[in-house]
C-alpha positions in Angstrom: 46.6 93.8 146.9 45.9 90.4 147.9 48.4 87.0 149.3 47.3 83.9 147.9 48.8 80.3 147.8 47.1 79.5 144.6 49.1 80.6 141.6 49.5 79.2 137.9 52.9 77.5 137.3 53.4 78.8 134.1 52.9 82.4 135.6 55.0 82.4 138.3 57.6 80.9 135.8 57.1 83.9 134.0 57.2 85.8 137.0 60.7 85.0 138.4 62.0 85.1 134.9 60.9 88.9 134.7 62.6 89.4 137.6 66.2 87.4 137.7 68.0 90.8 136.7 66.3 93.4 138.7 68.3 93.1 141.9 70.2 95.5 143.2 74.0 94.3 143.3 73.8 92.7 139.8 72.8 89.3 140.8 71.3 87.9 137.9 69.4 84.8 138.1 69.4 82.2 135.7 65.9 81.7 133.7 63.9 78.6 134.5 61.1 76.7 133.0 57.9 75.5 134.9 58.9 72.0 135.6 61.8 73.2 137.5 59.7 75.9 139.4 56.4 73.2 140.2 60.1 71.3 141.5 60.7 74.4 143.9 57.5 75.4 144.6 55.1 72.7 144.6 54.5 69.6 147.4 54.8 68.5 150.7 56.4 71.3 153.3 56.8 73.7 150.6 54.9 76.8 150.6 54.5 79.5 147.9 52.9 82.6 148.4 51.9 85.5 145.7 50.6 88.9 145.8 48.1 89.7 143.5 47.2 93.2 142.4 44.1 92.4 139.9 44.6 90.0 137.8 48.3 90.8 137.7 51.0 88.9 139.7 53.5 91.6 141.8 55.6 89.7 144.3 56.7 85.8 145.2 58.2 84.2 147.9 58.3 81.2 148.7 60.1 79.0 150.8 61.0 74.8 152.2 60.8 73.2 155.7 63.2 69.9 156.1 62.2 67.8 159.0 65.3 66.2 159.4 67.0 69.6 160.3 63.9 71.2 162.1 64.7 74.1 159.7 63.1 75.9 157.2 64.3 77.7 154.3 63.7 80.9 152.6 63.7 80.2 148.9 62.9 83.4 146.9 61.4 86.7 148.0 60.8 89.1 145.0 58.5 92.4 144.5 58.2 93.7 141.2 60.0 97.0 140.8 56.8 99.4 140.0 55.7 98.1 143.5 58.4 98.4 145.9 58.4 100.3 148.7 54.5 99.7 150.0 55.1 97.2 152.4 54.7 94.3 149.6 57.7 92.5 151.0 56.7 92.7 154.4 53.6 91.2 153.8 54.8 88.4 151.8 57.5 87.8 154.5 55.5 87.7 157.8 53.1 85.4 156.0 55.7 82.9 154.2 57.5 83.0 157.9 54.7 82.4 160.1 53.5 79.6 157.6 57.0 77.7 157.5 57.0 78.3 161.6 53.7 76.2 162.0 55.1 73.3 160.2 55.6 70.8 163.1 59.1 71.0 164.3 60.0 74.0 162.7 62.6 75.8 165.1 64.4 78.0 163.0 64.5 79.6 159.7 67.6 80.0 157.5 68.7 81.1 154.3 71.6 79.1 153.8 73.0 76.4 150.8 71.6 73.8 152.8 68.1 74.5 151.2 67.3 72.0 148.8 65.9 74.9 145.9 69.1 75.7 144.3 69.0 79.3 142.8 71.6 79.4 139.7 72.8 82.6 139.1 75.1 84.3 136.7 79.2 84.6 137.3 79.8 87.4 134.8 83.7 87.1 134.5 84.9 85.8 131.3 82.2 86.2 129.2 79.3 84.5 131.3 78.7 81.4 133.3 76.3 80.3 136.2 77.3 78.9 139.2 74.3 76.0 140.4 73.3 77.4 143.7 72.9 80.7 145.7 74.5 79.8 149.0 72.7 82.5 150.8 71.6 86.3 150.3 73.8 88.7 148.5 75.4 91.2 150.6 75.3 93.9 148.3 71.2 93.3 147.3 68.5 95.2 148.9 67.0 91.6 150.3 70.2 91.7 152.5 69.3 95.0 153.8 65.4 94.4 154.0 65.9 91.4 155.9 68.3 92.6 158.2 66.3 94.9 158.9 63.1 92.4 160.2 64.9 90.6 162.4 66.8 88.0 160.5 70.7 87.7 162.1 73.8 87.1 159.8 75.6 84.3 160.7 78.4 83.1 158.4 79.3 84.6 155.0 80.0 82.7 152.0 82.6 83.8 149.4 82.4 83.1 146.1 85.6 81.8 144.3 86.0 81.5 140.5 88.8 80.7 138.1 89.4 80.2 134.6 90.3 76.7 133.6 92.0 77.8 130.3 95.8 77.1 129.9 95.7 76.2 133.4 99.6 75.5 135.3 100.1 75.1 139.3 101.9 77.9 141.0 105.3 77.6 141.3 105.7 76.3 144.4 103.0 73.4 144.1 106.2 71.7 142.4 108.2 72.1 145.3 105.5 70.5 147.8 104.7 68.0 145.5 108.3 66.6 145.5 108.6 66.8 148.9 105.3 64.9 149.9 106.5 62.7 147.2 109.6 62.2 149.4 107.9 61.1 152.6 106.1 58.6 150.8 102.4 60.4 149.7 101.6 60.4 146.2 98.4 62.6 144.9 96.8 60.1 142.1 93.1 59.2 141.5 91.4 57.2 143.5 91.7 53.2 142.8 88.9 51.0 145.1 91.9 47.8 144.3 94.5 49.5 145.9 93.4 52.7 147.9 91.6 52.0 151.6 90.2 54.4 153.9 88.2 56.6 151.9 85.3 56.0 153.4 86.7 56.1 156.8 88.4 59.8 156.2 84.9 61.1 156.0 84.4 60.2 159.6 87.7 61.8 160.0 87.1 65.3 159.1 83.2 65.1 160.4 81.2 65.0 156.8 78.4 62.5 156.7 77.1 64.3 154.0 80.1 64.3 151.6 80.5 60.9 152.5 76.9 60.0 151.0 77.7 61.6 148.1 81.3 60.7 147.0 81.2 57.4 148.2 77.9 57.1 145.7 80.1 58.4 142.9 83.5 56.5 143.3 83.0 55.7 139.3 84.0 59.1 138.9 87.6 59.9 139.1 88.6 61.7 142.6 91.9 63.0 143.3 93.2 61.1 146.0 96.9 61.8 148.2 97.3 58.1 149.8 100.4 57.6 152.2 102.6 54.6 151.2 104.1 54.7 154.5 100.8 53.7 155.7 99.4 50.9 153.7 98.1 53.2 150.6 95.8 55.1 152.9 93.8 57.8 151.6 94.5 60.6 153.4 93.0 63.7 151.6 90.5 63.7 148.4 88.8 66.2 146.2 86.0 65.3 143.8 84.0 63.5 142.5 85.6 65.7 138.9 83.1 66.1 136.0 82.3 69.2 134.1 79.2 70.6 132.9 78.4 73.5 130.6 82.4 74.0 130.7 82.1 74.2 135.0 84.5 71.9 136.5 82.8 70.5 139.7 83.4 68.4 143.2 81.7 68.1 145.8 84.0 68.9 148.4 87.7 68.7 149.5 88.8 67.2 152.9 92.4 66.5 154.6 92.6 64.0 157.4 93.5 66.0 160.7 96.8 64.3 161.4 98.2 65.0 158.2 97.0 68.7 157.6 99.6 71.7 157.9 102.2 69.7 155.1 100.4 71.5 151.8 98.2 68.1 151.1 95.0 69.8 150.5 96.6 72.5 148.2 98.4 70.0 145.9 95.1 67.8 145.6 93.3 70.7 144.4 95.9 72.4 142.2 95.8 68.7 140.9 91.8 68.3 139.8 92.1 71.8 138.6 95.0 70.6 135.7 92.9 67.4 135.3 89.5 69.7 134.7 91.5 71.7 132.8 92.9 68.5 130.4 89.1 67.1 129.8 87.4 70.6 128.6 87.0 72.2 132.2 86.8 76.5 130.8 86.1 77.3 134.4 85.6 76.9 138.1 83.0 78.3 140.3 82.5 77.2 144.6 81.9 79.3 148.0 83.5 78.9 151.3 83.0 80.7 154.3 85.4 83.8 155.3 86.6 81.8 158.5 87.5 78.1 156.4 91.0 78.1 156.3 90.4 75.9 152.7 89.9 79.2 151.6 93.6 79.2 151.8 93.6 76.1 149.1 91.3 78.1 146.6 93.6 81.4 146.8 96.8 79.5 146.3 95.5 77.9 143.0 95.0 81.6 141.8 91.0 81.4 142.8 90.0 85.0 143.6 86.3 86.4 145.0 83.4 87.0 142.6 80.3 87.6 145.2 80.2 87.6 148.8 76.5 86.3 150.3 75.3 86.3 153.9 74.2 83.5 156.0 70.9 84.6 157.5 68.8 82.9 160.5 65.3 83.7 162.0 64.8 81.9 165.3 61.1 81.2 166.6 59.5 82.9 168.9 58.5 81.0 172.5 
């Protein structure tokens, strides 16, 4: 057995689409074709490592470094089945870790849905859907326990949340805190750029440069907005932007402005894009949040219930 950076595209393609259902846990991964592995694997601080027995590929990891974050990322770490348990794994790890630790500011080395190689995998309720992204390593896999065990820390776990779309209606009481919220003078309506102000500004609010980047890029797209006409049409919680894909209704994020959270806001706003994926061909809804985010609260009100639970993992380097 050898570790080699060179590899053929088109093989490792084939490789990690042998693989995506031989986890244990049940994660299956979603097949891929090579342009979206040379995407993953190929160019500046990424590194992709194979073992080779022969002529015949047996294990890939592979994994990202982002400068901007001092981090690097664990992408993919996978030993053929046949040739687990002889220290294949370790190999490929040590060598993909002390590679991604020589990048030049590389501090630290997560697995985490920061990473920039999104790993679809496959939500098996209701006949079959994938979710876009892996936010970390499944608890109940064997990587979970095999990296664990060489030194990599959990740090946060992510739940995963899914729901049905289908004949979607809010719970009961959304009525109730709808009319009252109505009452003091906030409305939940999509966003209008005319009449609307302070979206921008409730990203600095709640602390979310990066949501702001990416809503603010996207205000074309309808986002369910709850603006206060007590306060000059303010926008004072959001969720969005709403489009669906492949029958996934997706946002990128929801958000509450601190002075006005505890009143049922957030809860309304979500139960509200849910009815409006629902009404434009939405058959499902598939997100993560971590066990300690009280939005959690939001996701289980709207009858969201947990799918998956992955692990937050972190490596720090050695001094």
């Amino acid at each position: 057995m050898f570790i080699t950076r060179q590899f053929d595209i088109q093989a490792v393609t084939d490789f990690y689409n042998r693989m995506r259902n031989t986890f244990k846990g049940g994660l299956i991964l979603r097949p891929i074709h090579a342009d979206t592995a040379a995407y993953w694997l190929i160019g500046d601080n990424r590194v992709t490592l194979v073992a080779m027995e022969g002529e015949s590929m047996i294990g890939l990891a592979s994994g990202v470094y982002l400068n901007e974050r001092k981090t690097g990322y664990l992408s993919y770490l996978c030993v053929a089945p046949e040739m687990r348990g002889q220290g294949i794994a370790t190999a490929l790890l040590d060598a993909l870790e002390q590679a991604l630790f020589e990048l030049d500011g590389c501090e630290k080395l997560d697995v985490v849905f920061h990473n920039p190689v999104c790993l679809p995998w496959y939500v098996a309720e209701d006949g079959g859907h994938y979710h876009p992204c892996v936010p970390g390593v499944d608890v109940s896999s064997d990587l979970f326990d095999f990296l664990t065990h060489h030194g990599w820390i959990e740090f946060a776990r992510q739940n995963a949340y899914y729901r049905r779309l289908e004949g979607y209606t809010d719970p009961p009481q959304m009525a109730e805190v709808r009319a009252r919220l109505w009452n003091e003078g906030i409305e939940i309506t999509l966003y209008d750029s005319k009449h609307h102000r302070g979206l921008a500004e409730l990203f600095d609010n709640i602390g979310n440069p990066g949501w702001k980047a990416q809503v603010m890029a996207n205000t074309d797209k309808p986002i369910v907005v709850a603006v206060d006409h007590n306060a000059s049409d303010l926008v004072v919680a959001y969720t969005g932007p709403l489009s669906v894909s492949e029958g996934r209704g997706n946002f990128c994020g929801i958000g509450t402005r601190k002075e006005y959270r505890g009143r049922g806001i957030g809860k309304v706003v979500f139960c509200e894009m849910c009815r409006r994926h629902a009404d434009h061909g939405g058959e499902f809804m598939s997100l993560y949040t971590g066990t300690t985010n009280p939005a959690r609260n939001i996701y289980e009100a709207a009858g969201f219930r947990i799918v998956r639970s992955f692990a937050d993992l972190r490596k720090e380097k050695c001094v």
